[in-house]
N, C-alpha and C positions, 0 to 999 in steps of 0.2 A: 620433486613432488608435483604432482599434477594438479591444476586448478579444479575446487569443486565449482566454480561459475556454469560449464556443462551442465552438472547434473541441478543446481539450483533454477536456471532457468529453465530447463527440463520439466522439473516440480511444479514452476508456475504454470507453462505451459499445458499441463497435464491437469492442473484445475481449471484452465480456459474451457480444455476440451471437454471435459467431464462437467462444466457448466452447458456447454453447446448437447451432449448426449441427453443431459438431464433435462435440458429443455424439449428437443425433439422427441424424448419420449411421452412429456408431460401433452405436445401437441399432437401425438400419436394418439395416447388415451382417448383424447377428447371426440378425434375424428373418427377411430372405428368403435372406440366402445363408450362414447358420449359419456364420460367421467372426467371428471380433474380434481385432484386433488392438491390443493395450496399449499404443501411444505414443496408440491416438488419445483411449483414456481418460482416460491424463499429459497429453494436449496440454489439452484441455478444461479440466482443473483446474488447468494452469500461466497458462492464459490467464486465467483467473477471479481466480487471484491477483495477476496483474499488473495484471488494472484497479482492482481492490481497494486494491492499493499505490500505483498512480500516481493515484490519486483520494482519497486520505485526505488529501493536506496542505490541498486546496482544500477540503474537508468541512470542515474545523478551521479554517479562516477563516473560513467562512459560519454557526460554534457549530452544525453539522447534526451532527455527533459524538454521540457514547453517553456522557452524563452524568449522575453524581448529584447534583443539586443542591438536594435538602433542605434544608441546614445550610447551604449559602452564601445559597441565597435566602432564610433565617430572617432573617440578618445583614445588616445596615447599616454603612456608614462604613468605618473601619477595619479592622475584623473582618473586615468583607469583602472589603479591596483584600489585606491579609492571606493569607485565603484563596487569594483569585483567584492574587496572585504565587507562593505558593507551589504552583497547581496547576500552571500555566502553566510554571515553573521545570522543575518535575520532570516535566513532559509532552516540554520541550526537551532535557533531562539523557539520557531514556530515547530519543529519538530520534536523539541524536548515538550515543548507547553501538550501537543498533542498527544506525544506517546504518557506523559506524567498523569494526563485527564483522561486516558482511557484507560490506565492499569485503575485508577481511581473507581472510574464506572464500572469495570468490570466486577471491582471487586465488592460495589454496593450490588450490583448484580446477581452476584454469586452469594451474600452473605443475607438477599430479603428469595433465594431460591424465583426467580422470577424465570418465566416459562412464554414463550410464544405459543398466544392458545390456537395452536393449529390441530389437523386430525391427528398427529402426533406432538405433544407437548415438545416442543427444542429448548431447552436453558440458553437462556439471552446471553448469560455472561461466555460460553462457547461460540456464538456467533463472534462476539461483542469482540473478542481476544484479537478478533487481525487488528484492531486499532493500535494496543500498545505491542504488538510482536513487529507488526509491518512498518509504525514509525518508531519504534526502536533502534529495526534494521536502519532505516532512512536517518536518523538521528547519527549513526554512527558512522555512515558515511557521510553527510553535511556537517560533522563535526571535523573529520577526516580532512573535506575540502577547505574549510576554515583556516584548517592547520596547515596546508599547502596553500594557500593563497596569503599568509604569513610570512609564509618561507620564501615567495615571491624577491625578486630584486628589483628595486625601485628603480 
């Protein structure tokens, strides 16, 4: 069976772009036909954050993440698996608390119908969703690495 990781970072990828499109034409408008319209500059930047969020979990599998690792990489042995569990722990702690507090918002969102008053009304709780979709994913792979950094031999 074939890995879908291709076509998911593909996905993301394809929201980068279509951020970058949606900007350049939001700066097109403005330049030949002295308009801009503010959903398209929201759209740009909501798209940008959702490839961001739906590509972090897969980052934190492949250790492509932003780390310090001075003082782990000094340590040997236990010290080290020490570390490691304890990073790993609290990487998984802060990803359940984040994706748990956004299905939360979204769905006070979704249930007072709350709208971004742009030239086009956008329901916030659709923005609002890459928070619990994107650390959900990330939740399940830092729960993932928990569970291999576990299995670690001391």
């Amino acid at each position: 069976m074939r890995s879908a990781r291709p076509v998911y970072d593909s996905i993301c990828g394809s929201l980068l772009a279509g951020a970058v499109i949606v900007n350049l034409l939001e700066v097109g408008l403005r330049l030949v036909f002295h308009v801009s319209y503010d959903f398209l500059i929201d759209f740009s930047i909501w798209l940008t954050i959702w490839a961001v969020l739906l590509i972090s979990g897969p980052v934190l599998a492949d250790g492509e993440h932003v780390s310090v690792d001075f003082l782990r990489n000094y340590l040997k042995g236990l010290p080290r698996l020490v570390i490691d569990t304890f990073n790993v722990f609290m990487t998984a702690i802060y990803a359940v608390a984040v994706c748990i507090s956004g299905i939360l918002l979204v769905h006070q969102l979704f249930i007072q119908g709350a709208v971004y008053p742009r030239y086009i009304p956008i329901p916030k709780w659709l923005v609002q969703l890459s928070v619990p979709i994107g650390m959900g994913i990330f939740s399940i792979f830092a729960i993932y690495e928990f569970y291999q950094v576990l299995r670690k031999k001391r």
